[in-house]
C-alpha positions, 0 to 999 in steps of 0.5 A: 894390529888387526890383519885381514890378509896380504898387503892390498892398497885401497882403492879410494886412497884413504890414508890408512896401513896395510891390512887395515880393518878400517880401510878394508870395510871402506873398500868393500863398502865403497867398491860395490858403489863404483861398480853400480855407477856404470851399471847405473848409467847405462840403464839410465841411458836405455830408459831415457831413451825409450822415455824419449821414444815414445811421444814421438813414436806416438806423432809418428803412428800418426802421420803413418795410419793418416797416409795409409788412409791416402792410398787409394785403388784407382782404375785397378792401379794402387796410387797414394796421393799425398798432398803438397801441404801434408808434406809440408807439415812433415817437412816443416820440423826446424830439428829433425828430417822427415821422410815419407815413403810408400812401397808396392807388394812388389817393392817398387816405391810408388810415392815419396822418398827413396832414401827409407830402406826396404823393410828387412824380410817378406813385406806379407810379414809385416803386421796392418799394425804401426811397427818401429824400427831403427836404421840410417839414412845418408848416415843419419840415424833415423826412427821408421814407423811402418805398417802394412795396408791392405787393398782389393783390387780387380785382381785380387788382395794388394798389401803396400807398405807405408814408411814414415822416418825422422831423425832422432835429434829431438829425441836425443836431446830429450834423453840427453835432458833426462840423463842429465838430470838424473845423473847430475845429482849422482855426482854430488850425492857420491861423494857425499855418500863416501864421506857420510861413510868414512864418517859413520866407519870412524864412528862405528869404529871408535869402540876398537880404539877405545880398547886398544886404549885400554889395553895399551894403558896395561901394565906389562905385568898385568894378565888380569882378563879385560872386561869383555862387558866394556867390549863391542859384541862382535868382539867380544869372542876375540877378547874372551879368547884373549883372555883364556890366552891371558889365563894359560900364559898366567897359569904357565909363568907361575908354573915356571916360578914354581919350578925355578923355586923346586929347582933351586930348592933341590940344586941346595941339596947336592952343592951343600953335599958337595961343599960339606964334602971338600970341607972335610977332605981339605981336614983329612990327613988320613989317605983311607978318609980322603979317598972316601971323602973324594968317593963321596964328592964324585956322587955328589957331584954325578947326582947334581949332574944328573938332576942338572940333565933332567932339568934341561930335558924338562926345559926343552921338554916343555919349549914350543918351539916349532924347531924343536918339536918337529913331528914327523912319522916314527916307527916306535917299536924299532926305536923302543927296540934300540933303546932296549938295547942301549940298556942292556948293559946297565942291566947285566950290571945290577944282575936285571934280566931286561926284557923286549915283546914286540908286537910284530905290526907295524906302530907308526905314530906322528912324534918327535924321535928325540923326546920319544927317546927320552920318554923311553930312556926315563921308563928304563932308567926308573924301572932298573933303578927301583928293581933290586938285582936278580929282577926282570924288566920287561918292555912290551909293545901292544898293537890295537886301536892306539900304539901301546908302550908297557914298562913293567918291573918285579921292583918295589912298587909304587903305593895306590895313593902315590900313583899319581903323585908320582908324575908330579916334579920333585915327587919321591915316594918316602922310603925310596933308598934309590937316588933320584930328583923326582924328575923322571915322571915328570918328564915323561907325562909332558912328552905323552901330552905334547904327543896327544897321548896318556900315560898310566901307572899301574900294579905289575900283573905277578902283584909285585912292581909296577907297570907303566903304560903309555897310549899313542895315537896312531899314525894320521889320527893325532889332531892338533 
């Protein structure tokens, strides 16, 4: 199952499991839309409002210049003769309320109503130009045309005010017209649209279900690549990358039916050995045989122990499991110290000067200590192993660019075209006397590659022997 994060409920409540692409899409498909809606209606509102404004901003621009022409200079007093019947006409509105004042410069009304609020601010700012403005009178809210008129008196300029309000019931039932029609299709187009949308997203979709079909019809041991031909082309990086996935878990089972057949082929040698070896002690009367043939079982036997070990440790070599291959900070140089140390005595025993040259810096790199100590223990355990008595050892510690291990020996070589074979399992050079399984190398070009480094196999610097040298990043530059 696809997963887009961490478990969400979907806010249109379409039936669908946690972390569902399909759900996922819809919501962010749908959310927009149920966050424009408001967005929607609110603009609506303000544009049928000011839709409704204006033919009746436009009666009351009217009413308002036609009064302005009434107010007269009249013995040097200003006076505004308003008819009785132009009151009339503005008074005979069944819905509204209209209101007619006319102010002095002073501010004192010298005719109509007193209920129209005084203009907010200096009566000489206001424009000879019709201007509009909302407020309130007796608590209804009001529309107010105003404009200044300006007279010459025996005194000099005279500005007056005229104000004409209405209330705002026409117009509000005008806006309340036009929101409804506007907003009466939405609810019937949104739905429509959700379910055009979940149809069109199930539609889209079915090349998903199409593949996981195909998939599903898999046999479970069919690691053939899926045709990404038949695949959607967004996801067709996905399926090229699962079948790259396909090719490695193939490529890795046969690598282990490979192995599980070298292994059991090599397991034939040393419990055929041991058999054909209590064979003949079961026959032996003579003490001096028997004790021989026991020596001999004890070989045999401490050869398929340590093949048995170096199987495991190749098995736990390669696991991936996180717990197991826990990287952390180590100090190779300290731990290729101690191992050194811990062959010493195998070393006095078969007469080899074993030898260690630190590098006096610090080699910190990023690894596992317990497969470093068995990369390192297998170097030693060849190099001893190979290098006849009265040879040297010698275990280097380089410092540069990369932490460098060197493992070199005066033995008896290791042939140019066998070099890298040798890292092969079960590989043994032909005309080794030493015992061995082959494994060692092995073992420790897995452990190198686990940790982003390379192992080489070199001709010793006298010209005799091998060197073996292993390449660590440094601490903090290993990327995964």
């Amino acid at each position: 199952m696809l997963t887009w994060g961490p478990k969400r409920t979907p806010i249109f409540g379409v039936p669908n499991e946690p972390n569902s692409l399909f759900g996922e899409i819809l919501d962010w498909m749908l959310a927009p839309l149920l966050l424009l809606w408001p967005i929607s209606i609110a603009v609506t509102n303000h544009v049928a409002n000011d839709i409704a404004n204006e033919p009746y901003d436009q009666v009351l621009a009217e009413n308002v210049e036609a009064i302005g022409r009434l107010v007269r200079v009249v013995n040097g007093r200003v006076t505004a003769d308003i008819p009785i019947s132009a009151k009339a006409i503005l008074r005979s509105d069944e819905q509204d309320t209209s209101y007619v004042q006319v102010r002095g410069s002073d501010g004192e009304i010298l005719t109509g109503d007193e209920g129209i609020p005084r203009l907010p601010g200096d009566l000489a700012a206001a424009s000879d130009e019709v201007r509009f403005r909302d407020d309130r009178i007796e608590g209804d809210s009001v529309r107010i045309a105003y404009q200044a008129v300006s007279l010459l008196t025996s005194s000099g300029g005279n500005t007056v005010l005229v104000q004409v309000a209405e209330t705002r019931h026409k117009r509000e039932a005008l806006a309340s017209r036009i929101i409804s029609g506007v907003l009466l299709p939405q609810f019937a187009i949104i739905p429509l649209a959700v379910v055009l949308v979940y149809l069109g997203l199930s539609r889209g979709l079915r090349p998903l279900s199409r593949l996981r079909e195909r998939m599903a019809r898999r046999r479970p041991g069919d690691l053939s690549p899926i045709n990404i031909r038949g695949a959607p082309e967004e996801l067709q990086p996905m399926v090229h990358s699962f079948n790259e996935l396909l090719e490695r878990l193939e490529d890795n089972l046969h690598a282990q039916q490979r192995f599980i057949a070298d292994a059991a082929h090599q397991m034939k040698t040393p419990v055929t050995g041991l058999r054909m070896q209590a064979e003949l002690a079961l026959r032996e009367n003579d003490p001096a045989q028997l004790h021989r043939s026991v020596e001999q079982i004890s070989l045999a036997a401490e050869r398929a122990g340590h093949l048995i070990t170096q199987l495991l440790t190749l098995a736990r070599t390669e696991s991936s499991h996180e717990k197991l291959h826990r990287f952390e900070i180590v100090d190779l140089e300290l731990l290729a110290r101690e191992v050194t140390l811990e062959w010493v005595a195998r070393a006095r025993a078969k007469q080899i000067d074993l030898g260690f040259e630190g590098s006096d810096w610090p080699l910190a790199i990023d690894g596992v200590p317990l497969l470093l100590r068995e990369l390192l223990m297998n170097l030693l355990d060849n190099a001893i192993k190979y290098t006849p008595a009265g040879g040297q050892v010698t275990v280097r510690m380089l410092a540069g660019e990369y932490a460098e291990i060197e493992v070199e020996d005066n033995g008896i070589g290791v042939p140019e075209a066998d070099r890298e074979r040798v890292f092969e399992r079960f590989y043994r050079v032909i005309g080794t006397d030493a015992d061995g399984s082959g494994l060692g190398l092995a073992i420790c070009r897995e452990i190198v590659e686990q940790h982003g480094g390379n192992i080489t196999l070199l001709a010793s610097r006298s010209g005799r022997g091998t060197c073996v040298t292993v390449r660590f990043p440094r601490a903090g530059t290993m990327h995964s």
